[in-house]
N, C-alpha and C positions, 0 to 999 in steps of 0.2 A: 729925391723921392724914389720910385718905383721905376725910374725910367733904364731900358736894358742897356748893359755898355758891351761894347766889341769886346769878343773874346770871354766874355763872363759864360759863366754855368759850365758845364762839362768839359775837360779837356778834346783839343781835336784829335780824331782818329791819328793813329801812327801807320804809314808804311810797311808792310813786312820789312822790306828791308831796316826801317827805323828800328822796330821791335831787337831784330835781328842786332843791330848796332848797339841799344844799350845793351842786350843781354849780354855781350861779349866786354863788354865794356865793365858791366857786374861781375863778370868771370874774372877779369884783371885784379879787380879789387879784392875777392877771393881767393886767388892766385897770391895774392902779396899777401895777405894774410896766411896762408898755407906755406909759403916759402918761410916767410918770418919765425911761425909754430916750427920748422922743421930742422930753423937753425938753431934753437936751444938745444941745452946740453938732455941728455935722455933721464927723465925721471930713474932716479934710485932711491933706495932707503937708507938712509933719513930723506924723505921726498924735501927737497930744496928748490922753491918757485923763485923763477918761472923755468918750463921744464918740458920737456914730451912726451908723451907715452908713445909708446911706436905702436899699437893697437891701433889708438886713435888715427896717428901716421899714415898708416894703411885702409884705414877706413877714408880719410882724406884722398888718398892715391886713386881708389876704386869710383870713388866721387868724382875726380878730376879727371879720369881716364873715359867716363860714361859722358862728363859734361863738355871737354874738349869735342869728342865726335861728333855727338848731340848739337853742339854748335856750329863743328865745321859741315855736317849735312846739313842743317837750316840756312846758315849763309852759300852753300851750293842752292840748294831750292833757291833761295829768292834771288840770285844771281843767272839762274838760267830760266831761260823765258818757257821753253816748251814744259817747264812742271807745271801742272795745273795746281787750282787753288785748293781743292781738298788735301793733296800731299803735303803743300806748300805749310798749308797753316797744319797738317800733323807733325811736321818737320822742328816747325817753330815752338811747339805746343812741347814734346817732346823735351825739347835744351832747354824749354823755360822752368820745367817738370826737373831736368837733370841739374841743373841749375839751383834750382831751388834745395835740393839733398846738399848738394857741394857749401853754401851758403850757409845750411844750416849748423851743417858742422865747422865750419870756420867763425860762422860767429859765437859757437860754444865758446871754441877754443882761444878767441877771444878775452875773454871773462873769466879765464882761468888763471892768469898772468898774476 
């Protein structure tokens, strides 16, 4: 029937620090995919897939250089006790915002294979 079970309805809150661990953990997984895009041969013409453009390349670089820091000051915030919580969750807010561009583009570059 209608009776509630443990754990149903909404996931439980996360930790910063939790939040903090998968986003880095998201970052790995976009990282391999960014390595992976960076080890093919570089698009020429006749364009022969799969391939890179070094645009794109660089536009990954600039994503991973913003979402690296982004992450290593979030996991400083939630690592040191005296940041308070307004910084703390800008901090976090922040990597998950920088994260999120990095991501985007590697999941393009994904689908272009």
């Amino acid at each position: 029937g209608c009776a509630s079970r443990p754990g149903g309805g909404s996931p439980p809150l996360q930790s910063p620090q939790q939040v903090v661990f998968a986003a880095k953990s998201s970052y790995q997984v976009a990282l391999t995919a960014a390595v992976a895009y960076k080890r093919l041969p570089v698009c020429a013409t006749p364009r022969v897939l799969p391939c890179h453009d070094p645009a794109i390349l660089a536009q990954i670089q600039k994503a991973d250089n913003v979402a690296a820091a982004a992450l290593d000051a979030a996991e400083n915030a939630v690592r040191t006790p005296q940041v308070g919580d307004v910084p703390r969750s800008k901090a976090i807010t922040a990597a998950q915002t920088a994260l999120a561009a990095l991501t985007a583009i590697t999941t393009t570059i994904g689908s272009t294979k």
